[in-house]
N, C-alpha and C positions, 0 to 999 in steps of 0.2 A: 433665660426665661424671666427673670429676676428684672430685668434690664426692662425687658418690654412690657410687663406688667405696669412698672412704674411710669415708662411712657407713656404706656395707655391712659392709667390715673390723672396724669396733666394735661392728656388730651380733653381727657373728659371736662375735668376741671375748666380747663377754659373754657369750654365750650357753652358747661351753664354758667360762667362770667358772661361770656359776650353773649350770653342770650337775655342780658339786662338790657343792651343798646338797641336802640332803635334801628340804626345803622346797619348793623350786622341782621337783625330778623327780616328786616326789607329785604340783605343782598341775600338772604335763603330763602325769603318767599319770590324773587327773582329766579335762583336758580333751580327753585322748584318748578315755577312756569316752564322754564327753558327746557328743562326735562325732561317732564311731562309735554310740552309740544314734541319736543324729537323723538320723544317715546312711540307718542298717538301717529305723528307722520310716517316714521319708519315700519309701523307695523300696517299702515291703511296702503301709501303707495309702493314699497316696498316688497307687502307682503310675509315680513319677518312675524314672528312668534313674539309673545307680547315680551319676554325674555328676553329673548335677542333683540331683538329695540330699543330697552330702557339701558342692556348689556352696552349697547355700542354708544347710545347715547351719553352716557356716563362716562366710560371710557375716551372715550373721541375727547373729552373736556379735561382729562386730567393732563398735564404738558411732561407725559413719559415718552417714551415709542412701544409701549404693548402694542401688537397687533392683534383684533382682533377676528382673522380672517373675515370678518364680514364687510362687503362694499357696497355702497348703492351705486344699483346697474340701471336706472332710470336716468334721465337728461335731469328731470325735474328732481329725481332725487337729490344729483351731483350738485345741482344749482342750490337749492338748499344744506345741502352739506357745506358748503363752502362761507354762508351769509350762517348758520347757526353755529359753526366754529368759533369765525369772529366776534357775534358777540357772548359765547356762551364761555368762552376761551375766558375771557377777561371776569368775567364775575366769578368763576370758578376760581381764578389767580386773587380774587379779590377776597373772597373767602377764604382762601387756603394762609393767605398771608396774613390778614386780620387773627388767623388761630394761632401762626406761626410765633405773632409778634405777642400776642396775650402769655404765648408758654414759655416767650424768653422773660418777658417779665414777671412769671411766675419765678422762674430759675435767679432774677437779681434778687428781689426780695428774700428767697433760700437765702441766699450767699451774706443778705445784707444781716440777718436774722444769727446767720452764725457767726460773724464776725461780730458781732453785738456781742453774745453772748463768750466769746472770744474773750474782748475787753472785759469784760464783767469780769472774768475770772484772774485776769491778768492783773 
């Protein structure tokens, strides 16, 4: 519990870091847009629950294999599943790695800070 608490902590942590960068607020107001389109579409053509929409929408972007028993059983659904994967895939991966790379170098500086203080003592 200890473990994932402090996780969490540097998750957080980077996140209000990269939310100084211009970069990083664009790729979230991106995959805000993307979201919120496959949210609004899967519940209008579809028919899903406003839940189950933003549920699969979200999911569909993350590069696990969850399933979430939901499919779209429309032609036009399928054809937009296919074209919002692709690009919603990639900003998603673009985000995810942009936090990845903030929370390693959170983690050098730790390392670099106690090795400092390492030397000091020595």
């Amino acid at each position: 519990m200890i473990s994932f608490l402090l996780t969490l902590k540097r998750l957080i942590k980077a996140v209000f870091t990269l939310m100084k960068e211009p970069l990083f607020r664009s790729l979230l107001a991106t995959l805000f847009l993307i979201l919120l389109s496959g949210t609004l579409f899967y519940k209008g053509i579809e028919g899903w629950s406003l839940l189950d929409s933003f549920y699969f929408a979200f999911i569909s972007l993350i590069p696990t294999s969850v399933s979430s028993g939901l499919l779209p059983l429309t032609d036009l659904g399928k054809w937009f599943t296919m074209i919002y994967l692709v690009v919603g895939t990639g900003v998603m991966l673009m985000v995810l790695i942009r936090i990845g790379l903030t929370v390693v170098n959170f983690e050098k500086s730790e390392i670099e800070k106690l090795r400092y203080k390492k030397e000091q003592k020595d």
